[in-house]
DOMIDO-848218 format. One record per atom (N, C-alpha, C): residue in one letter; x, y, z. Coordinates in steps of 0.1 Angstrom, whole numbers, padded with zeros to 4 digits, always signed. Layout:
N
aXYZ ...
// end
This chain:
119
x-0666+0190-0015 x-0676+0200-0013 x-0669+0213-0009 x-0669+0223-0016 x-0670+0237-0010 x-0671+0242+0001 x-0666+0250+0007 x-0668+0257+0022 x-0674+0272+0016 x-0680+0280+0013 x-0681+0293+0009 x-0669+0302+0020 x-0665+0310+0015 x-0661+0316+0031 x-0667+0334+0024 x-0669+0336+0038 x-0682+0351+0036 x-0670+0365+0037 x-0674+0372+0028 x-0670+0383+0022 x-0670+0399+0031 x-0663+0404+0027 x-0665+0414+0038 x-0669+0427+0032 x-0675+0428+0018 x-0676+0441+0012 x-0691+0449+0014 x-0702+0438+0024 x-0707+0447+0029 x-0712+0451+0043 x-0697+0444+0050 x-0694+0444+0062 x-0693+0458+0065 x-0695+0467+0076 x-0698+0477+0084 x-0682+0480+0089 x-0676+0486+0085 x-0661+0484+0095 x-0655+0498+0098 x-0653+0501+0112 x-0646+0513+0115 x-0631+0512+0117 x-0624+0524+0112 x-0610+0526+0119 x-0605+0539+0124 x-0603+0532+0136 x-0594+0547+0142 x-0579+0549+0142 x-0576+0562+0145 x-0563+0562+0148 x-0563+0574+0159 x-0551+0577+0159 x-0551+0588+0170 x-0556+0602+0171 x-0559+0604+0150 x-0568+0615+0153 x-0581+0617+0145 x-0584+0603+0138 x-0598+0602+0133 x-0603+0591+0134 x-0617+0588+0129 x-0622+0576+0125 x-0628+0577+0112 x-0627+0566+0106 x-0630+0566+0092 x-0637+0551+0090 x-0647+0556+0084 x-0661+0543+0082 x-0655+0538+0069 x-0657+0528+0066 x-0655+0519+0049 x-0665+0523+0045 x-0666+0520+0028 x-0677+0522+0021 x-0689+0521+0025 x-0690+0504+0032 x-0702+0502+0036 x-0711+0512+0047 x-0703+0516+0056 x-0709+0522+0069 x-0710+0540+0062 x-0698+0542+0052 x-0702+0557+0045 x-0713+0559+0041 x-0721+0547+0034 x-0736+0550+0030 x-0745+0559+0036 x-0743+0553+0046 x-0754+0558+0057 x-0751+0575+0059 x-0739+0578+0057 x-0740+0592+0057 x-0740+0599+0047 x-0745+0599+0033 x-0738+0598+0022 x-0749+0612+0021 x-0757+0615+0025 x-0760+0631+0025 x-0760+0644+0034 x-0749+0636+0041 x-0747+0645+0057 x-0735+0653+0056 x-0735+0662+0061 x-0720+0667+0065 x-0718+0671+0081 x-0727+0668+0087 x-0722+0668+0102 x-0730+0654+0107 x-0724+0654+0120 x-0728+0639+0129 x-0727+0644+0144 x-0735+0638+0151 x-0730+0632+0169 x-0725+0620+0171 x-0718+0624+0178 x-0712+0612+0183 x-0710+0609+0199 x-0716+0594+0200 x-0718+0589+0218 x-0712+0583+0221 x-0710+0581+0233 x-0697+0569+0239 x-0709+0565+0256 x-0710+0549+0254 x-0715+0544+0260 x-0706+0537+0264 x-0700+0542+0278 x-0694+0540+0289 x-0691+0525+0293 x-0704+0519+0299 x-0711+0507+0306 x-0704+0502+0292 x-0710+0501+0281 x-0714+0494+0269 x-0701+0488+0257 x-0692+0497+0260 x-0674+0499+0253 x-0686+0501+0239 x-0691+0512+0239 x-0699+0514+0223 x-0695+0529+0219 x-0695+0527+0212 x-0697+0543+0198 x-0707+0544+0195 x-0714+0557+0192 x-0730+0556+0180 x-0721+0572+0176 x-0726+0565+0164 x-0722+0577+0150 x-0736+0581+0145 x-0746+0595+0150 x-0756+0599+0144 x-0755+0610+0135 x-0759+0604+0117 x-0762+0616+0109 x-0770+0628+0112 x-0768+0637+0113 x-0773+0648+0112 x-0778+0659+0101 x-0790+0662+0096 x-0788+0663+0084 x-0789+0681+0087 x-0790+0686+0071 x-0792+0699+0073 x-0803+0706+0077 x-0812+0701+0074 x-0826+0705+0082 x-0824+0706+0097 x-0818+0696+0102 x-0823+0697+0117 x-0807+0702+0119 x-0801+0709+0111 x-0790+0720+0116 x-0797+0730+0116 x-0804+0735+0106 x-0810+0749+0099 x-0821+0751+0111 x-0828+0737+0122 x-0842+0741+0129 x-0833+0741+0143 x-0820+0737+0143 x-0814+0743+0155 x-0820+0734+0165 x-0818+0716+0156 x-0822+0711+0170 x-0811+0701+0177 x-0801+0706+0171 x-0786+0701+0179 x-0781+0711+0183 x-0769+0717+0197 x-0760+0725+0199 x-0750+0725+0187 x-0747+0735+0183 x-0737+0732+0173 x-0721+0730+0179 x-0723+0732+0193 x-0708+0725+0198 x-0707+0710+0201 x-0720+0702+0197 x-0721+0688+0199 x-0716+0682+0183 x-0724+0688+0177 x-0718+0686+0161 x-0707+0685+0156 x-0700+0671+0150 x-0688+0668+0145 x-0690+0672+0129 x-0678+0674+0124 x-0682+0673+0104 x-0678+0664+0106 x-0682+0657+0090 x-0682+0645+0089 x-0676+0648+0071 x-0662+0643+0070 x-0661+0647+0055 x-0659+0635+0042 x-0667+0632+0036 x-0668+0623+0027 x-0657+0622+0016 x-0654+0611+0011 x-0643+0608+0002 x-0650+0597-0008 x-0643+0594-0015 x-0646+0580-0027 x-0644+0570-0022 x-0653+0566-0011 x-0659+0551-0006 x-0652+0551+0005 x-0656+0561+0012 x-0655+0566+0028 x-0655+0575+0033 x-0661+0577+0046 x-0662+0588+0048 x-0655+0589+0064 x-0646+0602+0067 x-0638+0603+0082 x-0643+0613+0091 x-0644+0613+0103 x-0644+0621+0109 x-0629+0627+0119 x-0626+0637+0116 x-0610+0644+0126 x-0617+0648+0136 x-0606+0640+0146 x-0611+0650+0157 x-0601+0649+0171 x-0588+0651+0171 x-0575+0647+0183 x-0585+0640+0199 x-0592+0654+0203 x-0600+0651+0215 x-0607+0642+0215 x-0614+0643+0210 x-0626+0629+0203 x-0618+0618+0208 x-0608+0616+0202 x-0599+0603+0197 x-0589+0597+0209 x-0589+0608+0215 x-0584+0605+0232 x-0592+0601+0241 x-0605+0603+0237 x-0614+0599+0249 x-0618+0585+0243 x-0617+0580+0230 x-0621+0567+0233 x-0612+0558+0228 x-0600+0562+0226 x-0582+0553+0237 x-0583+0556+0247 x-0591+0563+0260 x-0590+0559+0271 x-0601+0553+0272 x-0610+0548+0271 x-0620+0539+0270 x-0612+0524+0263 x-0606+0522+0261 x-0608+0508+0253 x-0592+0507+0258 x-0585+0517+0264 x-0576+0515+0271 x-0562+0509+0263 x-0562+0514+0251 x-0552+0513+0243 x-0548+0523+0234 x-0536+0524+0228 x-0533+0534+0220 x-0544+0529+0205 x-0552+0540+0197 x-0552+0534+0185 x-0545+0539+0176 x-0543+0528+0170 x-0533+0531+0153 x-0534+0519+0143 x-0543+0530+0139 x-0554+0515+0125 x-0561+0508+0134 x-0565+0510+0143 x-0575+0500+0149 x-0587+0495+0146 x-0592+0482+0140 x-0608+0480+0132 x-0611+0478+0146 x-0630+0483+0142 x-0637+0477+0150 x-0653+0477+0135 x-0656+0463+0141 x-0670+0462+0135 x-0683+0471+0141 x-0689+0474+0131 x-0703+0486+0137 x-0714+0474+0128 x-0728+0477+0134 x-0738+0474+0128 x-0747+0494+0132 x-0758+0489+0121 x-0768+0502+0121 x-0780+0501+0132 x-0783+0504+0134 x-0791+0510+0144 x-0806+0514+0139 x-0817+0510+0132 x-0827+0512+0125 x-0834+0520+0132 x-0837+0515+0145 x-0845+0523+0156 x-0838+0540+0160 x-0827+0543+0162 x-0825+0551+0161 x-0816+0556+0150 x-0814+0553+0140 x-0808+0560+0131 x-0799+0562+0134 x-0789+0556+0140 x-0775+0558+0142 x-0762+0543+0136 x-0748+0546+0136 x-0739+0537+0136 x-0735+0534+0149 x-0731+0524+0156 x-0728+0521+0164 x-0717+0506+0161 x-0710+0514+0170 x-0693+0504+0169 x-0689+0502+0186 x-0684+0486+0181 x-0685+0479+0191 x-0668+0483+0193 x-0668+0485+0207 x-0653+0488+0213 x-0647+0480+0221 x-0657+0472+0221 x-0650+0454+0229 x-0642+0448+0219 x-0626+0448+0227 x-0621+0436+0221 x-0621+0420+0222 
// end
């Protein structure tokens, strides 16, 4: 008998490095009509949330636009740059990153990505 073993192509998967993070295809979906995001770091939690931002609620000015990251899409992924960004959460997880995965799931209730920063 067969063991199936399970696939990872529509697994959610983040990677950082020292000066971005870049979502896989799967987790680029979710931003696939955005060009800017927020981004939170839940302390307590070793969590990330990655929230789309769309252009409407840039244009009604209901984000600071110094909270606003871009967010720049590619052919089945999408990165966000950002050096500062990327220092504050290697000091959170208390390691250098370089290529580092971490799995995200979506967030329905609030419409965000969220990545788990527990190793």
């Amino acid at each position: 008998m067969y063991q199936w073993i399970k696939g990872n192509v529509y697994k959610l998967v983040v990677t950082m490095t020292d000066s971005s993070i870049t979502l896989n295809n799967s987790a680029a979906n979710y931003f696939s009509d955005v060009r800017w995001c927020l981004i939170g770091i839940d302390n307590d939690q070793y969590k990330l949330a990655i929230k789309p931002v769309s252009k409407a609620d840039v244009d009604l000015k209901l984000y600071s636009l110094e909270d606003l990251h871009k967010i720049s899409l590619g052919n089945g992924y999408a990165r966000i740059s950002n050096k500062s960004l990327m220092s504050s959460i290697a000091e959170l997880v208390n390691e250098p990153l370089s290529n580092s995965k971490f799995t995200a799931s979506w967030d329905e209730k609030n419409n965000m990505l969220v990545v788990n920063l527990a190793v």
